[in-house]
C-alpha positions as CSV (number, residue, x, y, z in Angstrom):
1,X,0.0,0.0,0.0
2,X,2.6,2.5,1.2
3,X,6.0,2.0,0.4
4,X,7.8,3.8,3.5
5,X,10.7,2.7,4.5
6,X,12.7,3.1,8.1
7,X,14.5,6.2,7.5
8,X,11.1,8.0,6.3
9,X,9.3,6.5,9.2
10,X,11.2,7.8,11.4
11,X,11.5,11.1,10.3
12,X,7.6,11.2,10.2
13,X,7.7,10.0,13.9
14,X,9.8,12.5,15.0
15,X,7.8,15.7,13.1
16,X,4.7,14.0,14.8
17,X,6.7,13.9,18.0
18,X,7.8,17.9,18.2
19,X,4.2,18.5,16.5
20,X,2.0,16.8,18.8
21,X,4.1,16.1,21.5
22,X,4.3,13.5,23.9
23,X,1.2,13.3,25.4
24,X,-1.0,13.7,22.4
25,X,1.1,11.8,19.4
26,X,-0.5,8.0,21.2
27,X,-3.9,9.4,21.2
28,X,-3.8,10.8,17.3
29,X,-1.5,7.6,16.5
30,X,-4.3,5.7,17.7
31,X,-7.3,7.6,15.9
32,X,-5.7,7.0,12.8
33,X,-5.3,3.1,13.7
34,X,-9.3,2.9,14.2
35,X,-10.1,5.5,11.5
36,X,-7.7,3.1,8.7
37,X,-9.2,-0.4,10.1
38,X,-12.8,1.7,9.9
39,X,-11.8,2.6,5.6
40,X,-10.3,-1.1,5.5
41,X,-13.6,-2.2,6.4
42,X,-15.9,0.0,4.3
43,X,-13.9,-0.5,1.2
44,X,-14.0,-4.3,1.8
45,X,-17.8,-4.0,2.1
46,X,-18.0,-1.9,-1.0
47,X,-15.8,-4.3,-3.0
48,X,-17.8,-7.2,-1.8
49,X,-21.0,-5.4,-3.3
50,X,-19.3,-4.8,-6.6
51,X,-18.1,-7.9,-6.7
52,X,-22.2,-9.9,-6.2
53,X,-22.9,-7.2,-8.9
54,X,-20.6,-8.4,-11.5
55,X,-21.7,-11.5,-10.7
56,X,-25.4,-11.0,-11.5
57,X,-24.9,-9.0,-14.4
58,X,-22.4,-12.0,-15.7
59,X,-25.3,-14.5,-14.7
60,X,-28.2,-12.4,-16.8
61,X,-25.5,-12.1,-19.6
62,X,-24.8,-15.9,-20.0
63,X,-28.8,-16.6,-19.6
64,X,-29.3,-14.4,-22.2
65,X,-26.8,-15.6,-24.5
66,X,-28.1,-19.2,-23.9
67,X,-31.5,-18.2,-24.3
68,X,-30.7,-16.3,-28.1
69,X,-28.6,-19.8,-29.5
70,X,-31.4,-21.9,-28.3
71,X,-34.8,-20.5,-28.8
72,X,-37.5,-22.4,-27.3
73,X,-39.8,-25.2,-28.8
74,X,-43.4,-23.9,-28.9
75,X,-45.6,-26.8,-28.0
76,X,-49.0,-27.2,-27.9
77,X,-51.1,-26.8,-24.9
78,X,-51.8,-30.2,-23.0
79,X,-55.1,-31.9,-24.6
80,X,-55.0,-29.8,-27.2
81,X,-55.0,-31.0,-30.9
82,X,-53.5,-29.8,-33.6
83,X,-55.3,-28.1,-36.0
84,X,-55.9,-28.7,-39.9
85,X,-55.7,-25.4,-42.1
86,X,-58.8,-24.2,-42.4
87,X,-59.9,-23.4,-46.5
88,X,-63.3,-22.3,-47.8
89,X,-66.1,-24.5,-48.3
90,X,-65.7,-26.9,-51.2
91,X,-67.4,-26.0,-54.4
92,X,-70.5,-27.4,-54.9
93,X,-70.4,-31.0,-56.8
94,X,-72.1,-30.2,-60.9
95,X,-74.9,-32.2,-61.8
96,X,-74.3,-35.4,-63.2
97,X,-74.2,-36.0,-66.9
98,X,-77.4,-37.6,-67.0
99,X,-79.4,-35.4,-65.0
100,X,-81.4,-32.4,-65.8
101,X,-82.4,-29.8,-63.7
102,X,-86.3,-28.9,-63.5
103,X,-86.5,-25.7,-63.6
C-alpha cells in the first residue's frame, strides 16, 4: 500500500513527536489506527457489493446468451389438438351428366 521505509518512518515519527508532543502523538496515532481499520472495512464492504454485482450482471449475460442460441420449442397446450388449415367451403359437386335440372 505505502511504500515507507525506516529512514522516512522515522522522520515522520519525529515531526509528529515535536508536532504533537508527547502526550497527544498515542492518542492521534491511535485515531488513525481505528479510522484506517474503519476505511479497510468499508472499502472491503463496497468491494464485496461490486463484486455480487458483477456477478449478477455476468449471470443475466450468459442466460441471455443461452437463451438467443437456443430459442424455445413452442408446444402445444396439454389436450389440445393440432389443428388442420382451415380453407373455404368446397365447391359445390355439378350435376351429373345424366341429370337435368327442373326448372
Amino acid at each position: 500500500m505505502l511504500n515507507i521505509g525506516m529512514p522516512e518512518l522515522l522522520v515522520i515519527l519525529t515531526v509528529g513527536l515535536i508536532v504533537l508532543g508527547p502526550k497527544r502523538l498515542p492518542e492521534v496515532a491511535r485515531f488513525l489506527g481505528k479510522a484506517m481499520a474503519e476505511f479497510r472495512r468499508a472499502t472491503a464492504g463496497l468491494t464485496d457489493e461490486l463484486e455480487n454485482a458483477r456477478a449478477m450482471i455476468e449471470e443475466e449475460a450468459r442466460k441471455a446468451t443461452r437463451a438467443a442460441q437456443n430459442p424455445p420449442k413452442i408446444t402445444p397446450a396439454a389436450g389440445a389438438e393440432p389443428k388442420a388449415p382451415t380453407s373455404a367451403a368446397p365447391p359445390p359437386e355439378p350435376p351429373a351428366s345424366g341429370e337435368s335440372s327442373s326448372t
